[in-house]
N, C-alpha and C positions, 0 to 999 in steps of 0.2 A: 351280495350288496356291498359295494365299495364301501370303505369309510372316508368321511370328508374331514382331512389335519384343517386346524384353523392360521392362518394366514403368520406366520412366523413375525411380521412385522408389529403383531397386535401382543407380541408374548412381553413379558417380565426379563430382566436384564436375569435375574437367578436362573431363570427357564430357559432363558438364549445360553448361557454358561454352559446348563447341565448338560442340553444340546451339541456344543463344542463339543466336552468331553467324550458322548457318544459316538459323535464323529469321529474321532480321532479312536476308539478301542474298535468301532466298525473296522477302521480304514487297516489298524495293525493288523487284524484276525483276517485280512485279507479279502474286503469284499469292498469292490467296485465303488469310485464317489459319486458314479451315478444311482448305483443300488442302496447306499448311505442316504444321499439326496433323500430319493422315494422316501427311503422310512421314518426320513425326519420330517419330513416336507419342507426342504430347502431346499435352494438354488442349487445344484451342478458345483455353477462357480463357487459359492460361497463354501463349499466342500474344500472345494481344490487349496482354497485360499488361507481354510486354518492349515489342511495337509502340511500344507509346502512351508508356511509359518511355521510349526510343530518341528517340520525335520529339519529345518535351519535351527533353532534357537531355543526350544523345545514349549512347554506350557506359555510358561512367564511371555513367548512371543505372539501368542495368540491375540489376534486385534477384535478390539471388544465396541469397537464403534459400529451401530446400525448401518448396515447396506440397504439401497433398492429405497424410491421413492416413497414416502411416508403414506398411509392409508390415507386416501381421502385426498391429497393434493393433485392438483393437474384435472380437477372438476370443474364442472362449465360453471354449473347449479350450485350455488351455495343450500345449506343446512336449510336456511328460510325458504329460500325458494323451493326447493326439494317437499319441505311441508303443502306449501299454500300450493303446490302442483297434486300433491295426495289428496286435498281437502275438495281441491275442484272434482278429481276423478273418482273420488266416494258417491259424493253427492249431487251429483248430475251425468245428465249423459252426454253426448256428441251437440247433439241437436240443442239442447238446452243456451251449450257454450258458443254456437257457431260456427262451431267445425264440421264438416262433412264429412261424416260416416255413423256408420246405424250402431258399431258398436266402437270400444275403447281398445284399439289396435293401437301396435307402436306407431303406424303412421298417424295415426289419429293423435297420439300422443307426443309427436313429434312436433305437430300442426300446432295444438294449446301450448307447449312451450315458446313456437312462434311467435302465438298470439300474445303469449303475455311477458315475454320477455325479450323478443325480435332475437333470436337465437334460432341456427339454422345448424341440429344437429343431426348426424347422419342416423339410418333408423334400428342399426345394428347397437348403438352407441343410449339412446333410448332405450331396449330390449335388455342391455345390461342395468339402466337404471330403473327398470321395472321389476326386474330381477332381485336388484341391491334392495328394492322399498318396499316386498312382497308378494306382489304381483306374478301369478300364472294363468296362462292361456286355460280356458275353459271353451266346452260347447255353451253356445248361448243359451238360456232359457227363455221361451218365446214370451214378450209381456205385449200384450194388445195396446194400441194406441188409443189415447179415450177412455179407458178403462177407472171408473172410478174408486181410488183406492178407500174410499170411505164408505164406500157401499160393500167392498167386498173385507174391511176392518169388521163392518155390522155382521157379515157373514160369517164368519170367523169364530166372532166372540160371542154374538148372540142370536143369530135365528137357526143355524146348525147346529148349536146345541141346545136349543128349543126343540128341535124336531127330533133329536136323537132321545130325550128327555119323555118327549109323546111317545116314540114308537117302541118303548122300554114300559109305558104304564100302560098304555094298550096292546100290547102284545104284537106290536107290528114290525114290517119288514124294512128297513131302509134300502132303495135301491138307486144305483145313478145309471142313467141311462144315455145313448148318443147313437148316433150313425155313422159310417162312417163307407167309403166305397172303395173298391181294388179294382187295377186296372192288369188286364192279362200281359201288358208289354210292360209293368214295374219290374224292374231289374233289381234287388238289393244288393247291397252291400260293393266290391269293386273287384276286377280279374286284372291278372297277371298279363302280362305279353312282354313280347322281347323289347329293349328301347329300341325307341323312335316308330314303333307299331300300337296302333289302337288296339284294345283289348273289345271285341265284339261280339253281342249276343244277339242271337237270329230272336226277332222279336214278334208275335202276330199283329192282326190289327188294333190297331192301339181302340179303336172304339167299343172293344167288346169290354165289357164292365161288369161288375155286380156288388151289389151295393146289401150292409147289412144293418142292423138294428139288434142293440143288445141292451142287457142291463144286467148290473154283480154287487151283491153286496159285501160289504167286511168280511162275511164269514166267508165269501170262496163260492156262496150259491152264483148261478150264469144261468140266464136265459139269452136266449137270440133269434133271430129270423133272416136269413135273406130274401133278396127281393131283385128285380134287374128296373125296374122303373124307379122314373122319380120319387122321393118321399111324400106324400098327401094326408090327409084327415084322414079319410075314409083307410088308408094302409095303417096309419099307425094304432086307429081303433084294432085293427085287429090283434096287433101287437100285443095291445094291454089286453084285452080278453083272453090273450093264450096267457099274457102275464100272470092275471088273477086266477085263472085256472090249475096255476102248477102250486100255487099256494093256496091255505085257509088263514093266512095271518092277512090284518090289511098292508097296504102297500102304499109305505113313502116313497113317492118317485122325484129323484133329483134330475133335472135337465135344464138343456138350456131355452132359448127363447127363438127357437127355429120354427119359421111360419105355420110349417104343420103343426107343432105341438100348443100353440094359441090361438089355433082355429074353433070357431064357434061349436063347429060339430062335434070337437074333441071334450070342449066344456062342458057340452051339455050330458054328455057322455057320461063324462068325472061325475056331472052333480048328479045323474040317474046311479051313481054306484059310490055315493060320497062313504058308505059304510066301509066299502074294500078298499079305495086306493083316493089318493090327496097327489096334489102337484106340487110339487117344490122349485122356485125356481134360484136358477144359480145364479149370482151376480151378473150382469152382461159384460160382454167380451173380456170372459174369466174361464176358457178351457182347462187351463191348466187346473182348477181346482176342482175338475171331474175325473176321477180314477178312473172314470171306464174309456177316458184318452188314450190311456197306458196302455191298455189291452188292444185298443185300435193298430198303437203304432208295432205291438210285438207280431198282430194280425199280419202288418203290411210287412212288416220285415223277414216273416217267415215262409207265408204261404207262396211262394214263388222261389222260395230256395234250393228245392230238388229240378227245378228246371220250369220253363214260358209254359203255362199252358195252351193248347192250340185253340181252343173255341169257349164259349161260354156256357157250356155244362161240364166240362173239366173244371174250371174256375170256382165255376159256386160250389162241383164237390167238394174240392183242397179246400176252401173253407170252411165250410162243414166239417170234414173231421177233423181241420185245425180245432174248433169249437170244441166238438164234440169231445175229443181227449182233454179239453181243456176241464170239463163236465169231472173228470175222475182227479182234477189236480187243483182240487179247493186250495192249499198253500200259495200253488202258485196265482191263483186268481184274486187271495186276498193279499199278495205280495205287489199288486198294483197299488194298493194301498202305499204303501212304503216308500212310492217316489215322493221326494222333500216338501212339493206344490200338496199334495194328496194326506198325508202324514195325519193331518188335524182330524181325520176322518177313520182313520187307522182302527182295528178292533184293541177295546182297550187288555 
């Protein structure tokens, strides 16, 4: 790992001095005032400049005035400005300000300096002041539009640890559950090719699909089922009855508000078995705060990684024993847990 020298212009006149001096015993012991440079982290030039100062006149000629443009001058953006441009991009987003774009890109942040100071700078030049004020590029974390952030505070602070509270006096399971589906021509991840040639994977019919249904608790327990039809009442009753099956504790079931899972016949269900299992439900359009997303997308990211499978019982195999080894790797199933959104839920 490299070390980063901090900016010579920002040193002390005694540090600049000591500086000199080491230049000057480098340069006598015979090493390069570019290799000097490097290890002071100065200029080349400013090397050259005590050098030749030094062998003309000797110390006492050494010029002791600041070279090279002062930190900070030759900015578009004053200090203030610089602020109330951070304070915009904390606390809102694109869409909020009027700018077009979903997230806080240098173009994006090129555009709000526009807006609010008619200043048209180039977006390399922005990328450095994003750089200088803290700002790094990140994957997005998807947030639903709509989503009410005070329903899912309530969730948070008080009905999910209500329910982890119950299923601790009652002896029960907490479980989150979801669907999710894979298709046989999902490609992961990206292939190599020579430039200027596409990189190509022979793909089957994209329609062949199969579609699954799980649920995992804290501790690394997994159950699952695949399925090739659509989700319905009548499939997921049977879900929950292998559910309650593979356990004797009853069963909190976290999920979301997907038509099958509030369908009457699934209710009536619940209330003919209200001893073994209860429905929990997640805040709406709040994926992110169901672990068993996590496992979805390591699902999709894997299961097609030794190669396309050709039809639709190769498919729902590789899933299955994706699952299935997953059965012998409790750590890793309660390490879904541990993404940032999921944490809250974490085994303590």
């Amino acid at each position: 790992m490299a070390i980063s020298l901090p900016d010579a212009r920002q040193l002390s006149d005694e540090v600049l001095e000591a500086l000199r001096l080491r230049a000057l015993r480098g340069c006598e012991m015979g090493l390069t005032e570019a290799d000097v440079a490097e290890l002071l982290g100065v200029a080349r030039e400013t090397v050259s400049r005590w050098w030749s100062a030094y062998q003309a006149d000797g110390v006492a000629a050494l010029p002791h005035e600041r070279s090279g443009r002062p930190v900070g001058s030759g900015r578009v953006l004053n200090d203030a400005q610089a602020a109330h441009l951070q304070a915009l991009i904390d606390a809102h987003s694109p869409e909020d300000l009027g700018v077009a774009a979903p997230l806080w890109g240098r173009r994006a942040v090129r555009d709000l300096i526009a807006k609010e100071y008619g200043l048209d700078l180039p977006v390399r030049t922005v990328g450095a002041y994003l750089k200088r004020w803290g700002y790094t590029a990140k994957r997005p974390r998807r947030h639903a539009r709509g989503q009410d952030e005070e329903e899912v505070r309530q969730w948070l602070e008080e009905t999910y640890p209500a329910v982890e509270r119950r299923a601790a006096e009652e002896d029960g399971e907490v479980y989150w559950c979801d669907e999710m589906g894979v298709a046989a021509d999902h490609c992961p991840g990206y292939g190599y090719a020579r430039a200027g040639q596409r990189a190509t994977a022979e793909v089957p019919d994209s329609h062949i699909r199969v579609n699954m249904v799980s649920a995992i608790t804290n501790a690394g327990s997994l159950r699952f089922m695949t399925y090739t039809e659509s989700m319905t009442a009548a499939l997921f009753i049977v879900f929950l009855g292998r559910l309650l099956r593979s356990t004797s504790k009853k069963v909190f079931l976290v999920l979301d508000h997907l038509r099958a899972h509030d369908a009457a016949a699934v209710q009536a269900w619940v209330d003919a078995h209200a001893d073994r299992i209860e429905l929990v439900w997640l805040p709406k359009r709040s994926p992110e705060l169901n672990a068993d997303e996590y496992l979805n997308n390591d699902v999709k990211g894997n299961v097609n990684a030794a190669g396309l499978p050709h039809d639709r019982p190769e498919l729902r195999s590789r899933i299955q024993s994706f699952m299935r080894r997953l059965y012998h790797l409790p750590e890793h199933v309660a390490s879904y847990f541990q993404h940032p959104c999921a944490q809250y839920a974490a085994a303590h």
